[in-house]
N, C-alpha and C positions, 0 to 999 in steps of 0.2 A: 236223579233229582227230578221232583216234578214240576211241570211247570203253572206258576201261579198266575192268575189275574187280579191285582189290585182293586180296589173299587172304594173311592168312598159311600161311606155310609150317610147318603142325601147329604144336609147344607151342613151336618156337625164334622168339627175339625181334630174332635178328641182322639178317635178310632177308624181303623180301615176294616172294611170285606173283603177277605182275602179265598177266591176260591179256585181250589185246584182243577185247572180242564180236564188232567189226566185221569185221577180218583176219583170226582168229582165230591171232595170235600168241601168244605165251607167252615171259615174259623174267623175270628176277628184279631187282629191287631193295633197296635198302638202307630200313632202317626210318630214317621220320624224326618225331622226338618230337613234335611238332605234327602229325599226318595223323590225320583222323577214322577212325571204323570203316568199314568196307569195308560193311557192311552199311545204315550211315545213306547211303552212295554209291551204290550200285545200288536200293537203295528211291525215292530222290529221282529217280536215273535214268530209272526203271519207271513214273516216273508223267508223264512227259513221252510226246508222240503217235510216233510211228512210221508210217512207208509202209506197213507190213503190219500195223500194233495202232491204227489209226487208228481203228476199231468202241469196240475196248475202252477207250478214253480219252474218245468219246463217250459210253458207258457212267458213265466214271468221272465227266464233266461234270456228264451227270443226277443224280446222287449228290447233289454237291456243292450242283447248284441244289435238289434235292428235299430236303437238310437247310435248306438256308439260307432256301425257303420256309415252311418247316413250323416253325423257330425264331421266322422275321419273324411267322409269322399268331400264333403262340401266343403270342409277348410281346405283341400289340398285342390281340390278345382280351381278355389278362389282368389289362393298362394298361386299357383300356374297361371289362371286370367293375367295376376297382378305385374308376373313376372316376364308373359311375353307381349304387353302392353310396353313395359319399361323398356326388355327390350328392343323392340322394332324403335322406339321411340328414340332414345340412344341414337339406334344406327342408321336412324333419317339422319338425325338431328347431326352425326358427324359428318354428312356430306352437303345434306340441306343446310338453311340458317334460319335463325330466328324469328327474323325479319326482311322483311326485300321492300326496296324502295326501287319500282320497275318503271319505266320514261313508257310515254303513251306510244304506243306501235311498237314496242319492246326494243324502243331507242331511247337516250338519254343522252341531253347535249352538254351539259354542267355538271360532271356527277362529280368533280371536286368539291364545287361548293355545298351539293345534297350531301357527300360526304361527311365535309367538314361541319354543316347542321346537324347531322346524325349525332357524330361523337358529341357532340356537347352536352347531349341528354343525358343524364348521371347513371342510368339504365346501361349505357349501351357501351363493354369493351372494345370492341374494333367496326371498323368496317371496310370491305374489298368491294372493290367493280367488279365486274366480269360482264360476257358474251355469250348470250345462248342462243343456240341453234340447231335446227337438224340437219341430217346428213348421213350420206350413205359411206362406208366404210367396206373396203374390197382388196382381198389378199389371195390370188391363184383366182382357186375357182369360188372360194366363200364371199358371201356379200350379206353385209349385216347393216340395219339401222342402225344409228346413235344420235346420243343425245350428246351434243356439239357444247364445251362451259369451255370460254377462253378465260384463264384468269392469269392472275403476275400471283405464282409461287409465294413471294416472302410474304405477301398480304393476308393470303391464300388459307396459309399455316395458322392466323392469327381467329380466324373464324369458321375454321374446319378440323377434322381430325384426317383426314387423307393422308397423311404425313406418316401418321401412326400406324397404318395400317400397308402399308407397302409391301409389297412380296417379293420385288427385284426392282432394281433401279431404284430413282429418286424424285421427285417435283423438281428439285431443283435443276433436274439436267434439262426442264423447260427455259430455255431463251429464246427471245426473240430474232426472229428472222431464219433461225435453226430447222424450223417446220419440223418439231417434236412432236410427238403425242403420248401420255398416257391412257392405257386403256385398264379396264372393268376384269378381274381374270375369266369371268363366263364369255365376256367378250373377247378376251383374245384368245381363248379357247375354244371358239366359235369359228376364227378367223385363223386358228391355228399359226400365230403369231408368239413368239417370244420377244426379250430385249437384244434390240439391235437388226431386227427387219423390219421392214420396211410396207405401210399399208398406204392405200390410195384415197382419197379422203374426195365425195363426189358432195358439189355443193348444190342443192336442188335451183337455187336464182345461176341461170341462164347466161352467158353472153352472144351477141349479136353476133355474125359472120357473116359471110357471101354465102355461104356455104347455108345457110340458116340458123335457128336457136342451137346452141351446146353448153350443155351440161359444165361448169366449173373444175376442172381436177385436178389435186394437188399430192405430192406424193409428200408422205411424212415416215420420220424414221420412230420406231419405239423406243420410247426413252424412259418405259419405266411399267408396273402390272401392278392394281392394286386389288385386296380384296376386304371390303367392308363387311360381310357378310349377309347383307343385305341384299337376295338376287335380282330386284328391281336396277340398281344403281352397277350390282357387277356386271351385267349381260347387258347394259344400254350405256352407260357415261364411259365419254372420250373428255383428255383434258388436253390442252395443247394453251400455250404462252396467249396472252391477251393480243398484243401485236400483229402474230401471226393469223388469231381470228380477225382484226378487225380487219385484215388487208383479203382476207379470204373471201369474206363478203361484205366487201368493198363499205365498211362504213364509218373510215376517216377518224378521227379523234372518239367517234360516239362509242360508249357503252349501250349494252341491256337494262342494267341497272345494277344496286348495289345492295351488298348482301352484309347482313347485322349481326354481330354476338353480343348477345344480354348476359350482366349478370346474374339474373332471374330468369329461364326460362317459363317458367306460370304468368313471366311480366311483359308477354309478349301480347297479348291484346291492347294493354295500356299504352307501352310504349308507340304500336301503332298509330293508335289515333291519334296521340297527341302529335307523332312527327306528321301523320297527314292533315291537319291542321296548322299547321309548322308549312310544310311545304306547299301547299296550293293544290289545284288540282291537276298539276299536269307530271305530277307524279303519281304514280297509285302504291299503296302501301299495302301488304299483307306479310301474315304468320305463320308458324308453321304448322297452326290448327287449323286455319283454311286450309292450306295447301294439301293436307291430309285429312281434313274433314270427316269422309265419307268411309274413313280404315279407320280412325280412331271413335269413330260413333257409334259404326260395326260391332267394334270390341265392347263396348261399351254397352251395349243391349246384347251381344253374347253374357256378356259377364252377368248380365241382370238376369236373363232367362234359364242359364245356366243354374241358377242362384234357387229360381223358383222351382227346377224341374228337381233338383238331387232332395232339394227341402221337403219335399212330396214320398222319399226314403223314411226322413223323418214322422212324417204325418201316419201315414204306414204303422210304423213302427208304436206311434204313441197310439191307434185304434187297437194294436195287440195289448194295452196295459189295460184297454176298457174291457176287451172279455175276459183277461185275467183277473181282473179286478172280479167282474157278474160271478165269472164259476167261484170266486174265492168266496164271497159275499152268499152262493146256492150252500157250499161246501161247509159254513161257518155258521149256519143259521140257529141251530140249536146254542151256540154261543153265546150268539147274539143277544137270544130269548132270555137265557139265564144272566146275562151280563145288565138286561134290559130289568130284569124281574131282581135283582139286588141292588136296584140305585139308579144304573149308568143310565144315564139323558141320551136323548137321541142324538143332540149335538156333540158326546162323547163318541159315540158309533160314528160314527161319520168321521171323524178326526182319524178314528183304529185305520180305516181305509184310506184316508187321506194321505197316513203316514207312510201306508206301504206303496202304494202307486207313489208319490214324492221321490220314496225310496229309490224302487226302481228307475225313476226319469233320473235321480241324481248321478248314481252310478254308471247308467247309460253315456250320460253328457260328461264326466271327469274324465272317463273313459274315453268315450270319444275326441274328446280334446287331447289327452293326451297322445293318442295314437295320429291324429291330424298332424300336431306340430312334429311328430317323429317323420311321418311320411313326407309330405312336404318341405321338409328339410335335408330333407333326401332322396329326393327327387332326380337329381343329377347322377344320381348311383342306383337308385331302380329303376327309372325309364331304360336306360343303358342295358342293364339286364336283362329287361323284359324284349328289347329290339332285338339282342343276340339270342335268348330263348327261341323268340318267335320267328326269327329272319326278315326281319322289316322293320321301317324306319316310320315312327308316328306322322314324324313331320315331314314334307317332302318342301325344300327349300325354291323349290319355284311357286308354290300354291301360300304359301303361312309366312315365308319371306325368310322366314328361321331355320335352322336345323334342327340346334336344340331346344329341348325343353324345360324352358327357363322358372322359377322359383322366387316369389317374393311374400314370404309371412308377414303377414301385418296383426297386429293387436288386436284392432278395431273388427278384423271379419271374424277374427275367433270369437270376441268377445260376444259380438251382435249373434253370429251361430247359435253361442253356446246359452244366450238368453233367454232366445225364438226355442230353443227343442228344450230349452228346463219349462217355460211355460206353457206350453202345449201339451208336452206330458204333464204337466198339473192340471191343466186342465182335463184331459183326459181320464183324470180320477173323480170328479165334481159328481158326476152322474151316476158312475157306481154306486160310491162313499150316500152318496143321498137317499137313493133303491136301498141301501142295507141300513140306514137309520129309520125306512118308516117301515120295517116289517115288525108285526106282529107279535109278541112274543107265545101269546096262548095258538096262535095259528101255527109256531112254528115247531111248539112242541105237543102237537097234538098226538103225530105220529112217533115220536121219541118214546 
């Protein structure tokens, strides 16, 4: 069957120019009310292989695969940003709290009543005191920092996840006066500790003797291992009964300060301020966006740069639809001349080309999205893979905080992706499609 080009016959609506590229016949036709434009025809044409455009369709291939990769890596980058953003965020937020209302010199002499202001705020689920401090933590010959939180367990439970995440023992077997401790598992693993030995807890504030300055020490039994997966919090956080901190370093009835769960986490800057306008200034308020400020804004210009460097796969890839476009547009020129020389308008030519670079970025970007949301949804099952293929682990849980590697597709990146590489490859046809409307028709069949 050969293949025809359609054409009207200039501005009359009676009859078409119908001429064969193959034969290179020429015949007229009657218009029929159902027949697409001649233009959506030869574009769809154009972008099918040929004996002699067999190069340029290869060309057009790479296109297609070089958008469709460059959509697939970017939404599955964007899906993983999304996912170990949420996660870390998560497993601060189940040890950390929303909000801290901290006493000036990191004492608090009322935190009943700061308390009891807190929860009134419709914002705010609960709130716990605690005691923070450092201190050094020593078992044989191991001796480790820690980050010292005395809190009252049943409080505890109310504005944490600690509870949930336990690996031997319990919070609850913290009482007062008991000098318990829970520890971090990188920390007790550090200190080569299990439940039910015994570490040395050295308090840096000093007491006086004849003898001179000495170090505070108090011995505590383990009463429990937790692991958040978070190695910030596993390898540093000691938990021991509020009580027993306050008597450790000696500060009487006083709290640190007191720690908030929102029913809104995003409602954590609001709620601040209005409670430190609420309280005065001898309480200071913060979030748990300050308190991570500088990790969460990190990710956050990761994620952007990220965004712009794979999007560069893209841009790539739509310069390969410009010189398939040029050789299609060298390859097609006697076409052209003859398409030009029965009617068709230059703005007709131009649309031929328009339709197949379109073509190409279309297929490119369906593609690519499709393959994105497949990989990125599976993410949890190829990372996996590729670590036991390769014998290493992406992520190393002391540097990224994580192990794994975490997964969250959102709409919004696909859609935005799949906008940015459909118009760019359209764009990417403009300059072709324009070069093949102003060539010449008697110029191009001089040599023909």
């Amino acid at each position: 069957m050969h293949a025809k080009f359609i054409i009207r016959n200039g501005r009359s609506t009676r009859f078409l120019l119908v001429y064969c590229a193959d034969c290179g016949t020429l015949a007229f036709s009657s218009l029929v009310p159902t027949l697409q434009s001649y233009e959506l025809f030869i574009g769809l044409r154009y972008t099918r292989a040929r004996q002699r455009s067999r190069f340029i369709s290869f060309i057009s291939m790479v296109s297609v695969i070089g958008i469709a990769l460059g959509i697939t890596v970017l939404v599955t980058v964007l899906s993983v940003m999304n996912g170990f953003q949420r996660e870390v965020r998560t497993r601060i937020l189940g040890v950390a709290s929303h909000v801290q209302l901290v006493g000036m010199d990191n004492t608090l002499t009322d935190w009943r009543r700061v308390a009891d202001i807190a929860v009134r705020n419709d914002e705010v689920i609960a709130a716990a005191p605690y005691v923070s401090e450092q201190g050094l933590l020593s078992s044989g010959d191991s001796v480790r920092g820690a980050y010292i939180r005395g809190i009252l367990p049943d409080e505890e439970e109310k504005v944490a996840d600690i509870a949930k995440h336990m690996v031997s023992g319990s919070l609850a077997q913290l009482k007062g006066g008991e000098f318990r401790v829970v520890l971090g598992v990188e920390l007790a693993r550090a200190l080569r500790v299990v439940v039910g030995d015994r570490v040395v807890l050295i308090a840096p504030q000093g007491q006086v003797t004849p003898a001179g300055i000495l170090p505070r020490l108090r011995q505590f039994t383990v009463a429990g291992i937790f692991a958040v997966d978070h190695y910030e919090f596993d390898s540093g956080l000691a938990l021991m009964h509020m009580e027993d901190a306050q008597r450790l370093y000696r500060m009487g009835d006083k709290v640190s300060g007191v720690r908030l769960k929102l029913k809104d986490l995003f409602r954590s800057g609001a709620v601040m301020r209005e409670l430190a306008g609420v309280l005065g200034p001898s309480v200071y308020a913060t979030d748990w966006t300050r308190l991570n400020a500088n990790f969460f804004r990190a990710v956050d210009i990761e994620k952007r740069m990220m965004f712009l460097i794979v999007f560069l796969i893209i841009a790539v890839a739509a310069f390969n639809i410009v010189s398939s476009l040029f050789m299609a547009v060298k390859d097609k020129q006697a076409d052209i001349a003859i398409m030009r020389t029965l009617g068709a308008s230059p703005g007709s030519v131009m649309k031929i080309f328009l339709i197949q670079g379109t073509l190409i970025g279309l297929i490119g970007t369906l593609a690519g999205v499709v393959f994105g949301i497949l990989l990125a949804s599976n993410v949890d099952v190829v990372v996996p893979f590729i670590e036991n293929l390769l014998g290493f682990k992406f992520l190393s849980k002391d540097v990224y905080q994580i192990s794994d590697l975490p997964s969250e597709l959102r709409a919004s990146d696909v859609l935005i992706t799949a906008f940015f590489s459909f118009v760019v490859s359209v764009l990417a046809t403009i300059y072709p499609s324009y070069r093949a409307a102003k060539i010449n028709p008697a110029e191009a069949l001089r040599y023909e």
